[in-house]
N, C-alpha and C positions, 0 to 999 in steps of 0.2 A: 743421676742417670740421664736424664734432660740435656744435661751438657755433654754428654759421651753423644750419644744421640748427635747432636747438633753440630760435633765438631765430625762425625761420620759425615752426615748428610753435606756438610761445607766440603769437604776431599771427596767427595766421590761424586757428587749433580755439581753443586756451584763452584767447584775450580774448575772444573774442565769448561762450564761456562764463561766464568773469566778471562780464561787462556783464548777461547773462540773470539770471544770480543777484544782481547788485544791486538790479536792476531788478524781480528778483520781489520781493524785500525789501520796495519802498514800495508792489507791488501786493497783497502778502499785509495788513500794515498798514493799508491802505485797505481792504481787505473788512473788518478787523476791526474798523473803527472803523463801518461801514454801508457805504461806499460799496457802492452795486449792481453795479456792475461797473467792470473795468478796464485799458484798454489798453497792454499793453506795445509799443513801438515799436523797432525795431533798426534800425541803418544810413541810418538819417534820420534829421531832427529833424522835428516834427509842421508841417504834417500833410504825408504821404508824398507825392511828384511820383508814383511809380509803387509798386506792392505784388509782390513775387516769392511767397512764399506768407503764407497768413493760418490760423493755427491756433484755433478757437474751443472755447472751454470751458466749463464752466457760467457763470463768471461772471469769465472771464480771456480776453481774447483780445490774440494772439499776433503781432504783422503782423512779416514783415522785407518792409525796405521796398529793402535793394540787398542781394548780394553780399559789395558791400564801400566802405565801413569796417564791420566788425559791432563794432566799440567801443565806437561810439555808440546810446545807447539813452536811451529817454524811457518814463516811467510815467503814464499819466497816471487820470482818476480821471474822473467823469461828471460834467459841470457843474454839475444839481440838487443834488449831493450838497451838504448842508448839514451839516460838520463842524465842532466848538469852535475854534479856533486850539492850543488845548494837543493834542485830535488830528491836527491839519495838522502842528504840530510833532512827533508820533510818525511821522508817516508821510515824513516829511521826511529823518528821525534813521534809519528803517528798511534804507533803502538802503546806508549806510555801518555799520549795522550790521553787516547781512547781508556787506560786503565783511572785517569784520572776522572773523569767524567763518571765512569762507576762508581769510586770510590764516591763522589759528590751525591749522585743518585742515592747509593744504598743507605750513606749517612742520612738523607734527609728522608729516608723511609724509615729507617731505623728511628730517629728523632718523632715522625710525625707518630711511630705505630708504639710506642714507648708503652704506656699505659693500656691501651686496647687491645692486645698481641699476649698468646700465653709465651711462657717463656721458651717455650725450644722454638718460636717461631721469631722472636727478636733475638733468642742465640745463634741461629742459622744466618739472620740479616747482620749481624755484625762480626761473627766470624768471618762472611764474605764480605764486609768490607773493607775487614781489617786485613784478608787475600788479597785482596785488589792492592790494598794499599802497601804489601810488604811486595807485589809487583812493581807496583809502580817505581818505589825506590831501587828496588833490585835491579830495573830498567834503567833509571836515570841517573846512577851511579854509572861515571865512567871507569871500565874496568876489564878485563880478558876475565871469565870465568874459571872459577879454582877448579881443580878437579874434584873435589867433594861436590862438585854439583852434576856430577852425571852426566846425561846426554847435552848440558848446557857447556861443559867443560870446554875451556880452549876457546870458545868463541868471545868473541867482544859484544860485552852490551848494545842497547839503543844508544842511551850516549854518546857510548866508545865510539859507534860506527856514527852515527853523527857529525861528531867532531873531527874524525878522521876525514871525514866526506868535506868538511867547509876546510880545513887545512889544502886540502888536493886542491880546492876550486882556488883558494890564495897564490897557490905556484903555478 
C-alpha cells in the first residue's frame, strides 16, 4: 500500500516539480545568454488551448496550462532573440542539466535518510529520483520524439537540438 501511495504522490507533487526544474534549467540559461524573457509552459505543449494560472516575474513567466499531465513542460525563449548556435546549444544542454543536479540531490537524500525515513518517505525520494533520472536520459538521448509520447511527439530532444545547434555554428 506504501508503495501505491508513493508511486501517487511521485506523478502527481514531484513530477511536475521535476519538470519545473528542468524547465527552469533552459529558462535560467536563456536569460544568461540575453534572451529578454522567457516562457515556462506546463501541462501543454505551446501554445496553450486554455491557461489555469499564469505567474509573471521580471523576466520569467510561468503559465500552467492544465492540471494535468504537469509532466509536460516547454521553455521557450522570445523570438527576436538573436542567440550563437554554440548559445542555443547551452541552453538546449541546460535543461538536462538541471535534471542531473536533482538526480544527484535526491540520491544523496535518499542515501543520507536510508535508515531514519519511514518507508513511503524514502519511496517517494527515490521514485523522484529515479523521475529525474528516466528525464535526464530521455533528454540526453539524441532523438525526434516517437509519437507514443504525446504532446512531446515530433519534437527533437535537448540533445537533438543541441547538436543541431553546434552543427549550424560549423557551416
Amino acid at each position: 500500500m506504501e508503495t501505491t501511495i508513493a508511486i501517487l504522490i511521485t506523478l502527481l507533487l514531484t513530477a511536475p516539480l521535476l519538470t519545473f526544474f528542468h524547465e527552469l534549467g533552459h529558462a535560467l540559461a536563456g536569460l544568461s545568454v540575453g534572451a529578454p524573457h522567457v516562457d515556462i509552459l506546463l501541462g501543454s505543449q505551446p501554445p496553450p488551448q486554455k491557461t489555469v494560472l499564469t505567474l509573471n516575474f521580471e523576466r520569467i513567466r510561468i503559465t500552467l496550462a492544465s492540471w494535468m499531465p504537469l509532466w509536460i513542460g516547454f521553455a521557450q525563449m522570445d523570438v527576436e532573440t538573436r542567440i550563437t548556435p554554440r548559445q542555443r546549444a547551452l541552453v538546449a544542454l541546460a535543461g538536462p542539466f538541471a535534471s542531473l543536479i536533482v538526480v544527484v540531490i535526491l540520491s544523496v537524500v535518499a542515501f543520507l535518510t536510508r535508515k531514519d525515513s519511514s518507508l513511503l518517505v524514502r519511496a517517494v525520494i527515490q521514485y523522484a529520483a529515479l523521475n529525474a533520472f528516466i528525464t535526464l536520459i530521455m533528454t540526453a538521448i539524441p532523438m525526434r520524439y516517437p509519437e507514443w509520447m504525446g504532446a512531446y511527439a515530433g519534437h527533437n530532444s535537448d540533445m537533438a537540438r543541441a547538436i543541431q545547434a553546434l552543427k549550424q555554428e560549423k557551416s
